[in-house]
ROLODO-425455 format. One record per residue: chain; residue number from 0; residue in one letter; x, y, z of N, C-alpha, C in turn. Coordinates in steps of 0.2 Angstrom, whole numbers. Example, Ala and Ser with C-alpha at 12.3 -4.5 7.8 and 13.67 -1.06 7.14 Angstrom:
<atoms>
{A 0 A {66 -28 39} {62 -22 39} {66 -16 39}},
{A 1 S {64 -11 35} {68 -5 36} {64 0 39}},
</atoms>
This chain:
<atoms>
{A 0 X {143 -23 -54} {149 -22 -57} {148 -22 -65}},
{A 1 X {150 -15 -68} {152 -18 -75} {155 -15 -77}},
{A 2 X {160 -18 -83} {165 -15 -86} {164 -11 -93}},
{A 3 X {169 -6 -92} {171 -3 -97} {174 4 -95}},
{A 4 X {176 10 -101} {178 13 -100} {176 20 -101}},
{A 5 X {178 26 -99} {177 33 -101} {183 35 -106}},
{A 6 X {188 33 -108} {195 34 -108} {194 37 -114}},
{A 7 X {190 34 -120} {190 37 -126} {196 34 -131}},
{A 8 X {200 39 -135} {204 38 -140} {210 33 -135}},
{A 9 X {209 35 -128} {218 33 -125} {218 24 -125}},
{A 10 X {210 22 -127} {211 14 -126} {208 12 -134}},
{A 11 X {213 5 -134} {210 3 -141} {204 1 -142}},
{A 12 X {200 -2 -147} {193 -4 -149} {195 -11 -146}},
{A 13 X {186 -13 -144} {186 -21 -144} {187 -20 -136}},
{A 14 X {187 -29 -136} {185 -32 -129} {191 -32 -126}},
{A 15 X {192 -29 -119} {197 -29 -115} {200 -35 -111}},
{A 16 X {204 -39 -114} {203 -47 -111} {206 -47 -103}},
{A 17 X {213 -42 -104} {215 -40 -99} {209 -38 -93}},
{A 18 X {205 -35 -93} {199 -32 -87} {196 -38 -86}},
{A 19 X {194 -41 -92} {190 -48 -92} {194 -52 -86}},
{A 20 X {200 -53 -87} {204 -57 -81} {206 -54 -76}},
{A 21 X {206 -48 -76} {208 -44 -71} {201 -45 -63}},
{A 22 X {194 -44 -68} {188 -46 -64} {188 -52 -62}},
{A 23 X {190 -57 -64} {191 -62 -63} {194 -64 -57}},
{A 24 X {201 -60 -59} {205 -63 -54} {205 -62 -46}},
{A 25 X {199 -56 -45} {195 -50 -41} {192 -56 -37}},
{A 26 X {190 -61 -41} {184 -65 -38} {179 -70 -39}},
{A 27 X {175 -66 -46} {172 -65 -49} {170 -70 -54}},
{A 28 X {166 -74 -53} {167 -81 -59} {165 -78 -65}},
{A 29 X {168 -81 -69} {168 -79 -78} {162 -78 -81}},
{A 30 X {157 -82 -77} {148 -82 -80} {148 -75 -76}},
{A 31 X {149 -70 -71} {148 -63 -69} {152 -59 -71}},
{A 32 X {158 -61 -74} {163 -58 -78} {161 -55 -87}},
{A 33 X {155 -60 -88} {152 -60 -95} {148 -55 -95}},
{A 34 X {142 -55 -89} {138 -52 -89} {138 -44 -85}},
{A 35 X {145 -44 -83} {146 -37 -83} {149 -32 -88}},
{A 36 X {153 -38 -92} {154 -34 -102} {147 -34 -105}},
{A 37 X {142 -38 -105} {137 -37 -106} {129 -35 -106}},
{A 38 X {126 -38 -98} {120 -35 -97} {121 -29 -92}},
{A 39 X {128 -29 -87} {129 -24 -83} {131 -16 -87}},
{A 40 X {134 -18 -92} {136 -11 -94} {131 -10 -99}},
{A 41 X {126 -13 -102} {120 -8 -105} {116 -6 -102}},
{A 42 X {116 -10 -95} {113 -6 -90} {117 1 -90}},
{A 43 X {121 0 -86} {124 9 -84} {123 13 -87}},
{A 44 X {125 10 -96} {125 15 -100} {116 18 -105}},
{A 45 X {112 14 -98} {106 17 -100} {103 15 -106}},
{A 46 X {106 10 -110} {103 4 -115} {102 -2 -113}},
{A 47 X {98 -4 -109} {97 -12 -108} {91 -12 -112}},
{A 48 X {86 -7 -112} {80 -9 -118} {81 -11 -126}},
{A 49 X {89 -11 -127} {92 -12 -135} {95 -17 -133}},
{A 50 X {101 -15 -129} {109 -20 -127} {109 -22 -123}},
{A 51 X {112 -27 -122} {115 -32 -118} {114 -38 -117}},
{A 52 X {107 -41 -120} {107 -47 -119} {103 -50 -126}},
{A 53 X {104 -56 -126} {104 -58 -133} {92 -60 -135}},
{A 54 X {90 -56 -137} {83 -57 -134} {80 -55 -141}},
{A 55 X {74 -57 -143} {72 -52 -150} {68 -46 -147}},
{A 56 X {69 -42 -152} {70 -35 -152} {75 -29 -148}},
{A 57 X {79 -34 -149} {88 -30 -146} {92 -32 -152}},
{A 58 X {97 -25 -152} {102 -26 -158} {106 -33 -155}},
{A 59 X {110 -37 -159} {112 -42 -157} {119 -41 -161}},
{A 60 X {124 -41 -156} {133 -41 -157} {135 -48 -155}},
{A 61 X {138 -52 -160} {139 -59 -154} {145 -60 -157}},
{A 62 X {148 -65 -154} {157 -65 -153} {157 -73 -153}},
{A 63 X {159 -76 -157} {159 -81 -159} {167 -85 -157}},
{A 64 X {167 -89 -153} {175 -91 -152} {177 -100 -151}},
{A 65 X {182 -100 -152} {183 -108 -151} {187 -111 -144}},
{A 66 X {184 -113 -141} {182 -113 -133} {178 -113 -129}},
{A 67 X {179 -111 -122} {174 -112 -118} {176 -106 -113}},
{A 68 X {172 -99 -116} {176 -92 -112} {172 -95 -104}},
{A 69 X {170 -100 -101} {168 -102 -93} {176 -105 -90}},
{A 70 X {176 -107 -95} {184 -111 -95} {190 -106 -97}},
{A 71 X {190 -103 -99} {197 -97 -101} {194 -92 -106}},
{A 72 X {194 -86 -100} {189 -78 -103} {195 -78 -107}},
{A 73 X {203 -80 -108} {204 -77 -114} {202 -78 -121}},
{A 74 X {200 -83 -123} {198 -85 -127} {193 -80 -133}},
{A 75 X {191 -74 -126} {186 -70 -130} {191 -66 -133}},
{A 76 X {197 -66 -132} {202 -60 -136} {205 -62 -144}},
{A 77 X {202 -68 -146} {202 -74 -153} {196 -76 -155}},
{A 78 X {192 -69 -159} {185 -71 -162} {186 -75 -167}},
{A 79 X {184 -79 -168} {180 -82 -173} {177 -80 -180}},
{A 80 X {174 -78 -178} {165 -75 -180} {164 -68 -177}},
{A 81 X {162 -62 -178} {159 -59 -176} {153 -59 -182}},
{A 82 X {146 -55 -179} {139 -53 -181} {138 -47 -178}},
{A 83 X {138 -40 -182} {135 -36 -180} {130 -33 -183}},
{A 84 X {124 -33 -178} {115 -32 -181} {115 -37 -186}},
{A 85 X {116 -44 -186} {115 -47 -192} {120 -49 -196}},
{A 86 X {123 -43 -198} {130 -47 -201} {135 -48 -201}},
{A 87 X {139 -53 -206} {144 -55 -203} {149 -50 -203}},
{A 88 X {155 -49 -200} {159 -42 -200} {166 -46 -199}},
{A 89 X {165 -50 -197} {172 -55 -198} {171 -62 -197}},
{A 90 X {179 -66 -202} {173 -73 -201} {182 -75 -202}},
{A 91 X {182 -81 -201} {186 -87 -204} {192 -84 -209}},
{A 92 X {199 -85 -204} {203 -82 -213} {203 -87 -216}},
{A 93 X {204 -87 -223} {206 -92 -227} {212 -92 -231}},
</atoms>
């Protein structure tokens, strides 16, 4: 299983938290619900040698949140932190 979409312009950016619960709710415990946003769908999308998993010599997107997305996938819809390839691209309001 992995999540994402073809949809294009008709869906907004970023993480679908809805689908995230939706897989969930299918079954699916949250630790295969993660790794179908991440190791599954760089498979499909014929990047698993960059994307998907957090390794060196792969580009690294990490999502930083306060909680426990094993304990509530919603949590990933309230980043924290984002890093993308290294930097920070959002962080802390103040």
């Amino acid at each position: 299983v992995a999540m994402g979409t073809d949809a294009g312009f008709l869906m907004p950016p970023g993480l679908s938290v809805a689908e995230l619960k939706a897989l969930a709710n299918s079954g699916m415990s949250p630790m295969d619900v993660i790794v179908a946003a991440t190791r599954n769908s760089a498979y499909v999308c014929g990047a698993s040698d960059r994307l998907g998993t957090v390794e060196p010599g792969k580009l690294a997107d990490l999502l930083v949140v306060s909680g426990d997305p094993l304990q509530d996938l919603g949590v990933l819809g309230h980043a924290q932190l984002v890093i993308h390839r290294g930097t920070v691209i959002t962080g802390p309001k103040k």
